[in-house]
C-alpha positions as CSV (number, residue, x, y, z in Angstrom):
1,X,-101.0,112.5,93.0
2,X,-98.6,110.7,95.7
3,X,-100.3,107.1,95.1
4,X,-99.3,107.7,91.0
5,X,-96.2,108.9,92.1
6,X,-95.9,105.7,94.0
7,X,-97.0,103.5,91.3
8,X,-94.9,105.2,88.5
9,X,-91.9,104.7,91.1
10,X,-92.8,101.2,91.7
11,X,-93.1,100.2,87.5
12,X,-90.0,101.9,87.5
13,X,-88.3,99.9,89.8
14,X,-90.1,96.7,88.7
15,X,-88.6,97.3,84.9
16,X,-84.9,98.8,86.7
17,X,-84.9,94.8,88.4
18,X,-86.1,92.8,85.5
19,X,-83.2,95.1,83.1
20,X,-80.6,94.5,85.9
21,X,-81.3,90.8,86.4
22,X,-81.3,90.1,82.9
23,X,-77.9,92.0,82.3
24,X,-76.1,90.0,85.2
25,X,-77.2,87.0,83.5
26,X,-75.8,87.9,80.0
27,X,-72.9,89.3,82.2
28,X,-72.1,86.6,85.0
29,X,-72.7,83.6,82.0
30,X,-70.4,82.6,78.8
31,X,-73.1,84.1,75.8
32,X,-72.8,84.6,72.3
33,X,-74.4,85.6,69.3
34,X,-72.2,83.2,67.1
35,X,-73.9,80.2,67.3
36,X,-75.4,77.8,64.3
37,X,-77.6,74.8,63.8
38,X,-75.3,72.0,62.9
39,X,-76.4,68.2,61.8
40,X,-74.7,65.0,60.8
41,X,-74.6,65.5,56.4
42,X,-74.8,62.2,54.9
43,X,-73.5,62.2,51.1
44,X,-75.0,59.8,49.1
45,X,-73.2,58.2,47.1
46,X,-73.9,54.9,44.4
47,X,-71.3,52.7,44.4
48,X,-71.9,51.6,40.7
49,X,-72.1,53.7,37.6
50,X,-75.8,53.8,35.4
51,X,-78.5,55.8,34.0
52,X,-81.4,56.2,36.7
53,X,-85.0,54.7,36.1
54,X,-86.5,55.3,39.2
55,X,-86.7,58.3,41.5
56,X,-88.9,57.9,44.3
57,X,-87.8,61.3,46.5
58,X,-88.6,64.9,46.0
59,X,-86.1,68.3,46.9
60,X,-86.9,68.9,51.1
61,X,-88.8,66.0,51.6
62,X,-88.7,63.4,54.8
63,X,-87.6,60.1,54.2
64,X,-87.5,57.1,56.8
65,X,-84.5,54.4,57.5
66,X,-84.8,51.7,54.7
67,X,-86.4,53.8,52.2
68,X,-85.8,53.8,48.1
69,X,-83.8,56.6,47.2
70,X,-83.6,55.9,43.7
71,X,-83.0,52.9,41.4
72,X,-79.9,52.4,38.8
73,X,-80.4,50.5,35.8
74,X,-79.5,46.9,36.7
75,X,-79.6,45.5,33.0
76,X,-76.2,45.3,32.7
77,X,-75.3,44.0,36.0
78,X,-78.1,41.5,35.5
79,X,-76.2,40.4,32.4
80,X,-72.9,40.2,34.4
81,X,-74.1,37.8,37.0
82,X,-75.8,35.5,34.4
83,X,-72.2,35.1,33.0
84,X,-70.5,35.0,36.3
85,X,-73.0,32.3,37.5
86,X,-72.4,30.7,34.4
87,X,-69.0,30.2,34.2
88,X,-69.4,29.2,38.2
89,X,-71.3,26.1,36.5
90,X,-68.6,25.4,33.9
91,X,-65.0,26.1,36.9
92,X,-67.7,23.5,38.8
93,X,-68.1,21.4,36.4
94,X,-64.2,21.1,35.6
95,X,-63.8,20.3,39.4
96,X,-66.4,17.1,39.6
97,X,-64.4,15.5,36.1
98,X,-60.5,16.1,37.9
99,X,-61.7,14.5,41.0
100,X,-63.2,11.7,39.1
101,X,-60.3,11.2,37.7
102,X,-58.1,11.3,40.1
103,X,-59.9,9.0,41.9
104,X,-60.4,6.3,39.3
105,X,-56.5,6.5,38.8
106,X,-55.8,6.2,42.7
107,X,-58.0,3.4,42.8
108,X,-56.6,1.4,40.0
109,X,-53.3,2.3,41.5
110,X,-54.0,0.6,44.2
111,X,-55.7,-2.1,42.6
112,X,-52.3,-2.8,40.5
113,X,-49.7,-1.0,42.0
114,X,-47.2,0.4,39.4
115,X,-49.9,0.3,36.8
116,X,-50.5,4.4,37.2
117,X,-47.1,6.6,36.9
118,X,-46.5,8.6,40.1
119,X,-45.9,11.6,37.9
120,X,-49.9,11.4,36.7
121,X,-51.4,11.1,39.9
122,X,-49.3,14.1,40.6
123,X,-50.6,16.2,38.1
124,X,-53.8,14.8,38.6
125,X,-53.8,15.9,42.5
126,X,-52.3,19.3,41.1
127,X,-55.8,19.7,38.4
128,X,-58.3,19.0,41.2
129,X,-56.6,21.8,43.0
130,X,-56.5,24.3,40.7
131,X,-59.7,23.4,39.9
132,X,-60.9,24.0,43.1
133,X,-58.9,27.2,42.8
134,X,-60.7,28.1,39.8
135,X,-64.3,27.6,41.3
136,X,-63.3,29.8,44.1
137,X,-62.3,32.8,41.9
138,X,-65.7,32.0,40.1
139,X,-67.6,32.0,43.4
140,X,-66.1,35.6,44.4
141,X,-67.1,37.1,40.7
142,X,-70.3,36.0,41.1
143,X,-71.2,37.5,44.3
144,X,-69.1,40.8,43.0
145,X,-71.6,40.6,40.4
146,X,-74.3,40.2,42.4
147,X,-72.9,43.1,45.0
148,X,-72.9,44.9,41.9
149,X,-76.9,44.2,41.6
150,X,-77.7,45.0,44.9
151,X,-76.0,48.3,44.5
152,X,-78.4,49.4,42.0
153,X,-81.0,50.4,44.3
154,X,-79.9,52.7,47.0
155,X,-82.0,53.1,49.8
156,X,-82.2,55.6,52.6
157,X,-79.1,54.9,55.8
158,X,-81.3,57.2,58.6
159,X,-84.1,59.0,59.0
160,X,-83.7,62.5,57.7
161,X,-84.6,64.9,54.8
162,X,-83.4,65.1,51.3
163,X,-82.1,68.7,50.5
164,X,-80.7,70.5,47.2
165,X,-81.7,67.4,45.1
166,X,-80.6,68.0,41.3
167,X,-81.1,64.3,40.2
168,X,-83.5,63.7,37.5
169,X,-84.8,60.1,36.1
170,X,-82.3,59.2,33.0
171,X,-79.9,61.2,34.8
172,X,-76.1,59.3,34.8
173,X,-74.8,58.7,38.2
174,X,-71.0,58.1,38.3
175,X,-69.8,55.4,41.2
176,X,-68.0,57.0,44.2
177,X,-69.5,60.3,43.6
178,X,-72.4,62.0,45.5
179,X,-75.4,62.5,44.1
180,X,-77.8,63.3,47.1
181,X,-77.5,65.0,50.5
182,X,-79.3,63.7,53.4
183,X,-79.4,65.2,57.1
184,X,-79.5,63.0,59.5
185,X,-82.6,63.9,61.6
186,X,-81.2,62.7,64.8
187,X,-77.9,64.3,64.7
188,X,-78.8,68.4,64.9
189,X,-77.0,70.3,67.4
190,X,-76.0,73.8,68.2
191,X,-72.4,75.0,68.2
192,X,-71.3,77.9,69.7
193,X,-68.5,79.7,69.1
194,X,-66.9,81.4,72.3
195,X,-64.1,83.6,73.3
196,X,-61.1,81.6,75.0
197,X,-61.5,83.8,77.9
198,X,-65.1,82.0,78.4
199,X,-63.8,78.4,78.5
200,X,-63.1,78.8,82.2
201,X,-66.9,78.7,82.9
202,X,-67.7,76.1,80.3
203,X,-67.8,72.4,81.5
204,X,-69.3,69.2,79.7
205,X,-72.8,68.9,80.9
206,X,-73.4,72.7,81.6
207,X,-76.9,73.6,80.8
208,X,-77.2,76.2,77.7
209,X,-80.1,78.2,76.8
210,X,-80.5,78.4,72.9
211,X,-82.2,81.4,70.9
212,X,-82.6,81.0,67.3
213,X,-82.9,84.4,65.1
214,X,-86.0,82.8,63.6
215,X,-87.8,81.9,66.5
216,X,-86.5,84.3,69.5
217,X,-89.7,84.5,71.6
218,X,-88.8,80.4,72.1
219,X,-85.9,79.8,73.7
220,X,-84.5,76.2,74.2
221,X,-83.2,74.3,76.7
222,X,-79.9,72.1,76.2
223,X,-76.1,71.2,77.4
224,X,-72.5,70.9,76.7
225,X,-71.4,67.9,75.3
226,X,-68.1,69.3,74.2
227,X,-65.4,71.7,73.5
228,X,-63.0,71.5,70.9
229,X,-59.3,71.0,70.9
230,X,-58.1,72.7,68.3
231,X,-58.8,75.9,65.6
232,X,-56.6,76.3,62.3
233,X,-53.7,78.9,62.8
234,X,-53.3,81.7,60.2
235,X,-50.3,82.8,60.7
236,X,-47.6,81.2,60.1
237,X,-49.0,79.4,57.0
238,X,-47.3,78.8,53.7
239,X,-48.1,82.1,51.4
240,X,-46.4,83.1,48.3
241,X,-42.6,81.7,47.4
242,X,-42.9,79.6,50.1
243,X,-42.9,82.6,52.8
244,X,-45.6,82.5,56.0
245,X,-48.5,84.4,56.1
246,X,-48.1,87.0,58.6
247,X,-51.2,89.6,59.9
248,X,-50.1,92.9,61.2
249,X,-51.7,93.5,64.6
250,X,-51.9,96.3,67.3
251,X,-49.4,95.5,70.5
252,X,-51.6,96.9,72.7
253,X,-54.5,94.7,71.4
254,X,-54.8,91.1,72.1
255,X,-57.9,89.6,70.4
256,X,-59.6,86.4,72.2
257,X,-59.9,83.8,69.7
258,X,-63.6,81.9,69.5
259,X,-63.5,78.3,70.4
260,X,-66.2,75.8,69.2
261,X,-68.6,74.5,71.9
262,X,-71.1,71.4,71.1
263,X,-74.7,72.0,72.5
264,X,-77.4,69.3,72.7
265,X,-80.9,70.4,72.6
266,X,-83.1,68.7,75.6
267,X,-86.5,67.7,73.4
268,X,-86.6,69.7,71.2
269,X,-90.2,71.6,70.5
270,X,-91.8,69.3,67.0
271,X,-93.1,72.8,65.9
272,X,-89.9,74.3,65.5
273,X,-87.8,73.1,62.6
274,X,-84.0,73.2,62.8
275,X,-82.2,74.0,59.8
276,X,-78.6,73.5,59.6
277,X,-76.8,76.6,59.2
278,X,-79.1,78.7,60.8
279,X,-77.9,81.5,63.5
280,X,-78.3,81.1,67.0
281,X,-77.4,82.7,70.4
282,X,-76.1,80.7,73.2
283,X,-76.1,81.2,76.6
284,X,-74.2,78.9,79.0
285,X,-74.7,78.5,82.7
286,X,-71.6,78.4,84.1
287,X,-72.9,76.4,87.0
288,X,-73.3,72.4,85.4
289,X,-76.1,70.6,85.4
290,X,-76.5,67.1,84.9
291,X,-75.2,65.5,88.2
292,X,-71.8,67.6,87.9
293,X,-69.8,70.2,90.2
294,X,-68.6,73.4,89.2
295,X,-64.8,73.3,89.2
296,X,-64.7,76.7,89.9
């Protein structure tokens, strides 16, 4: 009886430890439960209008630096730089006869002097100039034109993954407008949003322990690479007939406003995916890591 009195005291205790230790830490470090995965959103976007005639992605899939996206129809833009190139033959071609000429003149100028007006070799010195002139403006619409080409296929800026794709072969894309969303594979961080009061603790290079809602038996392992300098103000906004938006509050009440905080995950686990938008809980040791002092 006294030896599972013993042992019942000693679980007891063992459990009483492990709760207390584990409610300083939550206590004693910055924590929150309003945390989300965040990653660098890359919009893309053609830069020249068409129907599309290849599609060589599908919705959520990975893609790698350099890879086709999708292809525009080029047939028009083909037909552009054949006539760009074309009059660049012509503006060229105008160029070689005006400094022909201007040299036969100038030569027989010189041969009999007075024999050439001075007001021709003027205008002939002014026609190889705007010639040249001419084949320089040619030169830039051709490679516009060939730009133009090139933009036709659009090919993948970073590794990452294709989400919420809509775009269907024959499918019109419009220049300047997105058509495709890509995240950035190498950009996902966590940020956490924490009460002002918490800042104190927070320095760059703290070490933060990570807890996604999907995965909570794996914690991860990062640290703070920021903090940011500024939140958007509600009151005090323009509202209705130009008056400021004013929210009635409690005097005796002052509520901490939550202040964004960058995380950087330390190598990331390959069988956990990060998804942006998903919720996380952050914990930051107020003590930094990374070769820094506390302030403190």
């Amino acid at each position: 009886m006294f030896k599972k009195l013993i042992t019942t005291f000693a679980v007891l205790a063992f459990a009483g430890y492990f709760t207390f230790d584990h409610y300083s830490t939550y206590i004693q470090n910055p924590w929150t439960r309003d945390g989300q995965v965040r990653a660098d959103i890359i919009q893309i976007t053609p830069r020249v209008t068409g129907p599309v005639v290849e599609l060589n992605v599908k919705d959520n899939s990975f893609v790698n630096k350099g890879d086709l996206l999708f292809k525009i129809d080029p047939s028009t833009f083909l037909t552009t730089k054949d006539q760009a190139y074309a009059n660049l033959l012509q503006v060229q071609a105008l160029l070689d006869r005006a400094i022909n000429e201007e040299k036969r003149s100038s030569a027989l100028e010189k041969l009999k002097p007075g024999s050439v007006p001075v007001l021709t070799l003027n205008n002939l010195t002014n026609n190889v100039q705007t010639a040249r002139a001419n084949v320089k403006a040619a030169q830039a619409s051709f490679e516009a034109a060939q730009l133009s080409l090139d933009f036709t296929t659009i090919t993948a800026p970073s590794d990452g993954y294709i989400t919420n794709l809509n775009l269907k072969e024959g499918s019109q894309v419009v220049a300047n407008q997105p058509v495709v969303a890509l995240i950035d594979n190498d950009s996902f961080w966590i940020e956490g949003f924490f009460e002002e009061t918490d800042l104190r603790y927070i320095r760059k290079g703290s070490s933060a322990k990570v807890t996604l809602m999907s995965h909570p038996d794996s914690p991860l392992i990062g640290h703070v690479t920021s903090t940011g300098y500024g939140i958007s103000k509600s009151d005090g906004s323009t509202g209705s007939f130009l008056l400021p938006n004013v929210n009635p509050n409690f005097q005796w009440i002052r509520l901490a406003q939550r202040i964004p905080v960058k995380v950087k995950l330390d190598n990331p686990p390959e069988d956990i995916q990060l998804i942006v938008g998903a919720t996380a809980s952050v914990l930051i040791n107020k003590y930094p890591n990374h070769g820094q002092n506390d302030e403190d």
